[in-house]
C-alpha positions in Angstrom: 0.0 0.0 0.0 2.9 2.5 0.7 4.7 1.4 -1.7 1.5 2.2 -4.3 1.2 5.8 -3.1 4.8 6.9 -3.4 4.6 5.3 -7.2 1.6 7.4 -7.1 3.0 10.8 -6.1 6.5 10.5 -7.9 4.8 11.9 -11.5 2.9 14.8 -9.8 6.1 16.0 -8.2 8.2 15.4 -11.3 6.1 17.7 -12.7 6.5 20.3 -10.1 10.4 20.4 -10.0 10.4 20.6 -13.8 9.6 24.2 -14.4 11.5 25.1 -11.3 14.6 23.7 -12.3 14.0 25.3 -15.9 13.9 28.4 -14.5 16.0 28.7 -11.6 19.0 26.6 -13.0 20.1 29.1 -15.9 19.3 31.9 -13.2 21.2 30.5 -10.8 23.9 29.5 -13.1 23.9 33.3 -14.8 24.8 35.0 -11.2 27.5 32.1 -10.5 29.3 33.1 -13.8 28.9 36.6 -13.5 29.8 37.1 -10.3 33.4 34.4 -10.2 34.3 33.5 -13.8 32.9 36.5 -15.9 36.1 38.7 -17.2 34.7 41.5 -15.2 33.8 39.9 -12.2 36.7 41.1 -10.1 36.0 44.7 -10.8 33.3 45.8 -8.0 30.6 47.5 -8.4 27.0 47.6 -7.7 25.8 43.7 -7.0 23.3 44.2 -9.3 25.0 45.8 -12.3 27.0 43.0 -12.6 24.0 40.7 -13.6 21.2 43.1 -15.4 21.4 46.1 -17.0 18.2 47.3 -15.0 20.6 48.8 -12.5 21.9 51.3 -15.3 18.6 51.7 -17.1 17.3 52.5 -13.6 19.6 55.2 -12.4 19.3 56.5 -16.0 15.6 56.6 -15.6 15.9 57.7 -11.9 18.0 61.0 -13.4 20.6 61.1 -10.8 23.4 58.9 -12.5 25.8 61.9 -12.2 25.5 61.6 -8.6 25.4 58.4 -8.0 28.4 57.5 -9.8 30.5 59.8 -8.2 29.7 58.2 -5.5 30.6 54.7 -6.4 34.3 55.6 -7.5 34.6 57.2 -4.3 33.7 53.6 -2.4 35.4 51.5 -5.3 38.0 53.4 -6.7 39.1 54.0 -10.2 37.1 51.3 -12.2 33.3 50.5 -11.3 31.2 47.6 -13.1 27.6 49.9 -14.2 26.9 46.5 -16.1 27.2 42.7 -16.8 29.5 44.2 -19.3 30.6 47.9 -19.1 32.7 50.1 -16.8 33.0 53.2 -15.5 36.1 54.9 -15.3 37.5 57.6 -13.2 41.8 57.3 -14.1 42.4 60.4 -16.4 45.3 58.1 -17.6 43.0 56.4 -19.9 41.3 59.3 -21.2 43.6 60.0 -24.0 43.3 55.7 -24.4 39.8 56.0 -25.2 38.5 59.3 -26.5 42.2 60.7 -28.4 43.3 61.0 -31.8 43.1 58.0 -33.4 41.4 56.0 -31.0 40.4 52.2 -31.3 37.6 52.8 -28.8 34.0 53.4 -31.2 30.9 54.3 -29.6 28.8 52.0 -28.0 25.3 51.0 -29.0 23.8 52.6 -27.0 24.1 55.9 -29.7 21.9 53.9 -32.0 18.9 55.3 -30.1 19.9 58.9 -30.8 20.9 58.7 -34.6 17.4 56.4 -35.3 17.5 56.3 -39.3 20.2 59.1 -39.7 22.7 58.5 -42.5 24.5 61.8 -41.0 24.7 62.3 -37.5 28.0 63.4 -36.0 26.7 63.3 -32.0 25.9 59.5 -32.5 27.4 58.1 -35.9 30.0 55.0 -34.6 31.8 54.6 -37.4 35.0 56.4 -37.0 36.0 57.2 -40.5 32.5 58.1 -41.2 32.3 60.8 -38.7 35.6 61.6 -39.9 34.3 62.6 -43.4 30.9 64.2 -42.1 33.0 66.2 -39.5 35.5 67.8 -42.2 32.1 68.8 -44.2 30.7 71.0 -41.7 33.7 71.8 -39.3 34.3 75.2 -40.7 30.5 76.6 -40.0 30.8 76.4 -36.3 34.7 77.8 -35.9 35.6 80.7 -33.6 36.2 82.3 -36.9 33.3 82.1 -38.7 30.8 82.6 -35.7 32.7 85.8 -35.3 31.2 87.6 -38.0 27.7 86.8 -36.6 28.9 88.8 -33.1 26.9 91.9 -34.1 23.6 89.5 -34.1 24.0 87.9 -31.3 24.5 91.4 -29.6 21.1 92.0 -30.8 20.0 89.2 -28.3 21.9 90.2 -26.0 20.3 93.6 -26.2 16.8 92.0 -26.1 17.6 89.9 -23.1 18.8 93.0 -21.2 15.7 95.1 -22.0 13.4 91.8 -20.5 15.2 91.7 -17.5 14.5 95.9 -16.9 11.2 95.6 -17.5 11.5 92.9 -14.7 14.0 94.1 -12.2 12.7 94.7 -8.9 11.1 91.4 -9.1 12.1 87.3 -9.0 12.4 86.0 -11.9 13.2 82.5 -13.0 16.4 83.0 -14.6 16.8 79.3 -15.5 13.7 79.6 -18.1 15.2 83.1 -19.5 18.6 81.8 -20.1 17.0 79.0 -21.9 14.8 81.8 -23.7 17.8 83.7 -24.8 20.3 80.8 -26.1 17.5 78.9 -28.5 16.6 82.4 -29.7 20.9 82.8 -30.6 20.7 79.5 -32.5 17.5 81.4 -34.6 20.0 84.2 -34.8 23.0 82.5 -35.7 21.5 79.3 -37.5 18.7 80.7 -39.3 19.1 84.9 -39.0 16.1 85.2 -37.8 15.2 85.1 -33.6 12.7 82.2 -33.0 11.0 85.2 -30.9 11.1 83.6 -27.5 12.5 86.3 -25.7 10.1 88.9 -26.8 7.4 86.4 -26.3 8.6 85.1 -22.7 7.9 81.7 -23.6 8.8 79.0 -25.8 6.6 77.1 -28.8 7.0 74.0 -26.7 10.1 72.9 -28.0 11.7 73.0 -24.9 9.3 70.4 -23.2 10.1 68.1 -26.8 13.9 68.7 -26.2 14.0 67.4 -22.3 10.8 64.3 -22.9 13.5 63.2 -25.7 16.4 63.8 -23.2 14.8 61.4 -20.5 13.6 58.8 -23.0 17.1 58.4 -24.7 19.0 58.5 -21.7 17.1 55.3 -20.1 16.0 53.4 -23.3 19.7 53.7 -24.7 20.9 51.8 -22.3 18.6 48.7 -23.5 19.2 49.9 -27.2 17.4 46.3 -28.6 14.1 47.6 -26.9 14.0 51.0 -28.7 15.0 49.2 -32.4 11.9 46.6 -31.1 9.7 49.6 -30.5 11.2 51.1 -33.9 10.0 47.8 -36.0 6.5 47.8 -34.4 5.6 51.5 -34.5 4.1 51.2 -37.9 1.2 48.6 -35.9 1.2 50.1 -32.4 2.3 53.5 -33.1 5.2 55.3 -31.5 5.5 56.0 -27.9 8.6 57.0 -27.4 9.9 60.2 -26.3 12.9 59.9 -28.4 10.9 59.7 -31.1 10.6 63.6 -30.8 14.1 64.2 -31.9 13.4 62.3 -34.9 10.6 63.6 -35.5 8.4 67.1 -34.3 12.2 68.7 -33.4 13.0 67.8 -37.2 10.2 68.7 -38.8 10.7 72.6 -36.9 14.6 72.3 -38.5 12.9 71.4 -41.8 10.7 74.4 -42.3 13.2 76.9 -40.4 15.9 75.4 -43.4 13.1 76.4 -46.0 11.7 79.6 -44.4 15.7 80.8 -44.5 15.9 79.6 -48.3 12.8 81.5 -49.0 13.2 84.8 -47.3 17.2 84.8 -48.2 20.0 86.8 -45.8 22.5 88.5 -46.5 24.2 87.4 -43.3 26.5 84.3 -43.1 25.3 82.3 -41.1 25.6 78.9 -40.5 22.8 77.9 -42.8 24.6 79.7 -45.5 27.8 77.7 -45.0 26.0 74.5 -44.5 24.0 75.2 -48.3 27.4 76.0 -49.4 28.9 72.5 -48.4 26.0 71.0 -50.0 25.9 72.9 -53.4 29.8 71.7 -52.9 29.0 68.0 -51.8 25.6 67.6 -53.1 25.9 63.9 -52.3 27.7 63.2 -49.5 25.9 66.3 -47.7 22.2 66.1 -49.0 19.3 68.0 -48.1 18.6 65.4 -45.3 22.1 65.6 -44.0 21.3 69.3 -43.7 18.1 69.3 -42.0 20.1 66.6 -39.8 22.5 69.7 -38.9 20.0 72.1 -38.3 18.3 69.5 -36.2 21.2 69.3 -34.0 21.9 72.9 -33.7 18.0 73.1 -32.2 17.5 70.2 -30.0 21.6 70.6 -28.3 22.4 74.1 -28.6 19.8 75.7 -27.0 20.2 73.0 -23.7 23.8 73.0 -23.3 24.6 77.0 -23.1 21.5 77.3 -21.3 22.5 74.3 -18.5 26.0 76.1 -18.5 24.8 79.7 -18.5 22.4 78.5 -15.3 25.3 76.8 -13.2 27.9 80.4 -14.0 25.2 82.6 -12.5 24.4 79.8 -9.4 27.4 79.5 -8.0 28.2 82.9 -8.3 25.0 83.8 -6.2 25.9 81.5 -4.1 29.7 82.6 -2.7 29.3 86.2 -2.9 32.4 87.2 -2.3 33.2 85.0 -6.0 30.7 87.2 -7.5 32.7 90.7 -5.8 35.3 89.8 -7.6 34.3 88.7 -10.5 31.8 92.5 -10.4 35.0 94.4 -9.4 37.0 93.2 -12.4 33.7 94.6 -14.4 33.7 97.5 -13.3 38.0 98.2 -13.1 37.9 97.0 -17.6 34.9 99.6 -18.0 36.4 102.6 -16.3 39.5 101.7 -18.3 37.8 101.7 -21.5 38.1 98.2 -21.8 34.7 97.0 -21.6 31.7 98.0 -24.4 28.1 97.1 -23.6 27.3 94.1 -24.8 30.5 92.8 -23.9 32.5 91.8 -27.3 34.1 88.4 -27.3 37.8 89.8 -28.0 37.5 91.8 -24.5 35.5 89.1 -22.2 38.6 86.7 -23.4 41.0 89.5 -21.6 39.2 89.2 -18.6 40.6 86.4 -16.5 38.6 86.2 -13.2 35.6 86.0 -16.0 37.5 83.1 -17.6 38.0 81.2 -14.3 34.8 81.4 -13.2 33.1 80.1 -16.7 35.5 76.9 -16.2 35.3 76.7 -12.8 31.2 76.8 -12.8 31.9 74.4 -15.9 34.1 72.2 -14.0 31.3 72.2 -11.0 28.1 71.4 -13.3 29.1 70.0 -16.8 26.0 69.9 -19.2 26.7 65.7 -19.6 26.1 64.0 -16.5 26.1 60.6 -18.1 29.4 58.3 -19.0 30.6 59.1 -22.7 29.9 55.1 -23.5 32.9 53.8 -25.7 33.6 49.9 -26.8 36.9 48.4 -26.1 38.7 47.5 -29.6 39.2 43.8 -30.9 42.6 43.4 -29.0 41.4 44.8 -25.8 42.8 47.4 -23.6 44.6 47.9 -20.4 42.9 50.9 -17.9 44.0 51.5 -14.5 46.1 48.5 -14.7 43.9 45.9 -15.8 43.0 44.5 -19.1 40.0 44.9 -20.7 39.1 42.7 -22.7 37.8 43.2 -26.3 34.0 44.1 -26.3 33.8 45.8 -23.0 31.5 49.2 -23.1 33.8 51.5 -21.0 33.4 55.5 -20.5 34.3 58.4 -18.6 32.0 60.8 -16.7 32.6 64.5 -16.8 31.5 65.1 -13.1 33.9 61.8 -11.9 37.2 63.5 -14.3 36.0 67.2 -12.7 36.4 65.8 -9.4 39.9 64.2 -10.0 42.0 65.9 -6.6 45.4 65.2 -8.5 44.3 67.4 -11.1 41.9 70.0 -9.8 42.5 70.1 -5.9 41.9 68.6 -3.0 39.0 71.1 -2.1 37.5 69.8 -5.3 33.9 70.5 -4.0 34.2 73.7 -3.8 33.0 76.4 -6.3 37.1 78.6 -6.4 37.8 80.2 -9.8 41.1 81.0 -8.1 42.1 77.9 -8.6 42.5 78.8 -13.3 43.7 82.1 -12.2 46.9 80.6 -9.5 47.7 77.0 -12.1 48.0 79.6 -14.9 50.2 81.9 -13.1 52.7 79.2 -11.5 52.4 77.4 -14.9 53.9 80.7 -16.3 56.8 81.3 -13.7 57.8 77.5 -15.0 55.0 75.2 -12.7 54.9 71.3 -13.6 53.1 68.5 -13.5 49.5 69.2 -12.0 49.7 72.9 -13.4 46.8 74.8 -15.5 48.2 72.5 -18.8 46.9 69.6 -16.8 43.4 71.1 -16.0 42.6 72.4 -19.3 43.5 68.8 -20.7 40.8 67.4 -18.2 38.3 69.7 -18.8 35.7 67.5 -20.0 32.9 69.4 -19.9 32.6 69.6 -24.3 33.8 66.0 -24.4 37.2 65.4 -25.4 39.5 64.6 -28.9 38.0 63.8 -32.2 34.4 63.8 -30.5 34.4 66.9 -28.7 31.9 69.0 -29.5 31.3 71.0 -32.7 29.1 73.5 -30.6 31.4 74.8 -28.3 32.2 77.8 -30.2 28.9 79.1 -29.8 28.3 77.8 -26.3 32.0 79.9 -25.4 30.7 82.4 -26.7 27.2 83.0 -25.5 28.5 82.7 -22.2 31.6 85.4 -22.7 29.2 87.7 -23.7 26.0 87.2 -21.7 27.4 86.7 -18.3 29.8 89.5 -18.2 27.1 92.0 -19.9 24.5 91.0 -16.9 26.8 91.3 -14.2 27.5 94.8 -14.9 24.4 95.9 -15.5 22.7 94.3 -12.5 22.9 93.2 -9.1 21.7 89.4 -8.5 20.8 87.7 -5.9 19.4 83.9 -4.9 15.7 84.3 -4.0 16.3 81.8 -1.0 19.9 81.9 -1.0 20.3 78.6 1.9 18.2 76.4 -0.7 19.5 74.2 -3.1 18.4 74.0 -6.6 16.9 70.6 -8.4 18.7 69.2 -11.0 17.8 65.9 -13.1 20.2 64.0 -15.3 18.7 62.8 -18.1 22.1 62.6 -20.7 22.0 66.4 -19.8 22.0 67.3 -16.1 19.4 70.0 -16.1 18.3 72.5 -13.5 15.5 73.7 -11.9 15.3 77.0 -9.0 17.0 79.7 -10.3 14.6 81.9 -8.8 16.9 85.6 -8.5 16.0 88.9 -7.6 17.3 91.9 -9.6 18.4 95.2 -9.2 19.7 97.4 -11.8 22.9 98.6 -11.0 25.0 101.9 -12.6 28.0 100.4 -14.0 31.6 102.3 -13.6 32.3 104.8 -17.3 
């Protein structure tokens, strides 16, 4: 009788360990290889990155991987494991390794998300010889050079942002939107010649809500890049739901009628537009009309966010160490009573100001517009960073806010928001300083990425900032609306800020 009820029983719980063993086996047998016999797994890092990329796509979602990461070098040192198979990396060694001429390193899929179906894309294109090419096409539109001769206009909104903030002095204003206001209306100026009108208007079209849904999107869904080209291959059944999807799309079709309004109404400036038709009359077919609007896309959706995100952290942390902002006032003040100092401020006489200088790179240094890791993959015959070898395959990148935080480099007092710091490296570096000098700090100034792939926008980002900044301060007195609180930032690819609440009052500059 026993014997006939175990018989009994043995199928039914056969059938009960089956799917448990299916399941929890490979599971089980996934973490064991991850965790002792993967090529990573003696790198630490988060327990969970090492088995899922949900810990990345998380943070990424979350918005606060600039923080957190900073963090985690601090507790493991130099190299951190963000996934089953990618680093972070914090030795400036390796910089040069993998972002410098001639570098093995190409980016990591994870860029696929942001170039879509683009043939030309120079933020996101992998291919290094390709970006080479597209590069060399366009490079000479955005040099210091050529945005020069478009000074006078952006003076215009300079002028225009100065005559909003009178009719709103004696009041709080949110100086984070009107920053934002005043650098998409520059790219109008300097992209299109004509102002998109924001300024005047006080208020965007809703771009800027387009621009920072596509931000967030990209930054989480690029780290599972399989799920967005999924999403891609289904949208014509199930339509698209992606914010990404504006980049490709509403942001492109605004760049596509701004590229034909400009053709239709003519200029007789040159702007960037012009120089861009000129390299496609030039190239009609490796720089079409889609390559174009592909430029004029990028000028829209990254130039407005990235001067404005910059622009926002110079004036912060000078409202917030007053004594920075004294100096940086009295310097003003000592060029204009000289005769050194027009209003707006011209490029050629903010770069001879050099308190002005430090405190762009030093607010720069503080709050770079990336707050994500510049994702690179490790060439066919791997790599050795911070001493260990990493092997061929490996996704491996540098954060801006870790390299801007480096104490051999920058200071031990890192933290803390000093211009002094440019002003003393340059001097010592000119009386015959070493190692560790101003040389060294400009070198690991991250904040427009770094060799072939830094960015073609910083021209215009440089100066924007040399000219606004300078321009405000003399003209008016700012201060933090609630100067104890902290402001809200989010890191979404871009680490962008919200709380700039100031109070003005117009001031009487020194003649």
């Amino acid at each position: 009788m026993p014997s006939n009820l175990s018989a009994g029983l043995e199928p039914s719980t056969t059938s009960l360990w089956s799917p448990i063993v299916l399941i929890f086996v490979p599971i089980l047998t996934w973490i064991v290889y991850q965790r002792f016999f993967h090529p990573l797994a003696k790198i630490p890092g988060p327990f969970f990155a090492s088995l899922t990329r949900l810990w990345i796509t998380k943070h990424s979602w979350d918005g606060d991987m600039n923080t957190t990461i900073i963090s985690l070098h601090k507790k493991y040192g130099p190299l951190v494991r963000t996934g089953p198979n990618e680093l972070s990396i914090s030795d400036i060694t390796a910089i040069k390794t993998i972002y410098g001429a001639g570098t093995q390193f190409r980016k990591s899929d994870w860029y696929s998300v942001w170039q879509g179906h683009r043939k030309f894309d120079l933020f996101a294109e992998r291919d290094e010889k390709i970006h080479g090419q597209q590069r060399r096409l366009v490079s000479r539109a955005y040099s210091m050079e050529a945005l020069k001769d478009l000074e006078p206009h952006v003076n215009t909104a300079v002028s225009t942002f100065l005559s909003k903030m009178s009719s709103l002095k004696s009041s709080t204003i949110d100086m984070g939107k009107w920053t934002q206001l005043f650098a998409f209306d520059i790219i109008g100026e300097i992209t299109f010649s004509q102002s998109f009108g924001f300024m005047e208007a006080g208020a965007d079209d809703g771009s800027f809500q387009a621009i920072e849904t596509a931000l967030k999107s990209a930054a989480w869904i690029g780290q599972v890049p399989w799920l967005y080209w999924l999403h891609d291959s289904l949208a014509p059944y199930i339509g698209t739901h992606l914010g990404i999807a504006a980049r490709h799309g509403s942001l492109r079709a605004t760049a596509a009628r701004e590229v034909s309004a400009r053709q239709t109404r003519g200029s007789d400036r040159n702007d960037i537009l012009s120089k861009l038709l000129a390299t496609h009359t030039e190239h009609p077919q490796a720089f079409d009309a889609q390559a174009l609007t592909s430029m004029a896309t990028s000028n829209i959706f990254a130039g407005s966010d990235t001067t404005a995100i910059s622009t926002r952290a110079i004036i912060y942390h000078l409202l917030k160490n007053p004594s920075r902002k004294a100096r940086l006032v009295a310097e003003l003040d000592a060029a204009r009573a000289a005769g050194a100092l027009s209003s707006p401020v011209s490029l050629a006489e903010a770069d001879r100001l050099p308190y002005l200088q430090a405190v762009m790179y030093e607010a720069l240094r503080l709050h770079p517009a990336v707050g994500m890791a510049l994702p690179r993959v490790s060439p066919t015959s791997g790599a050795t960073i911070a001493g260990r070898f990493v092997p061929a395959g490996t996704v491996v990148g540098a954060n801006p806010w870790v390299i801007h935080r480096d104490a051999g480099v920058f200071g031990d007092d890192v933290e803390a928001f000093r211009p002094e710091r440019w002003v003393e490296k340059a001097a010592a570096e000119s009386e015959g300083g070493g190692k560790g000098g101003y040389g060294d700090m400009q070198r690991f100034f991250f904040a427009f990425g770094s060799g072939a792939r830094m960015c073609l926008g910083r021209n215009i980002s440089w100066m924007e900032m040399s000219k606004l900044i300078p321009t405000l301060f003399m003209h008016y007195d700012l201060e933090l609306e609630e100067p104890e609180k902290e402001w809200e930032t989010n890191c979404w690819w871009f680490v962008m800020q919200k709380g700039l609440h100031v109070r003005l009052q117009e001031r009487t500059p020194v003649s």
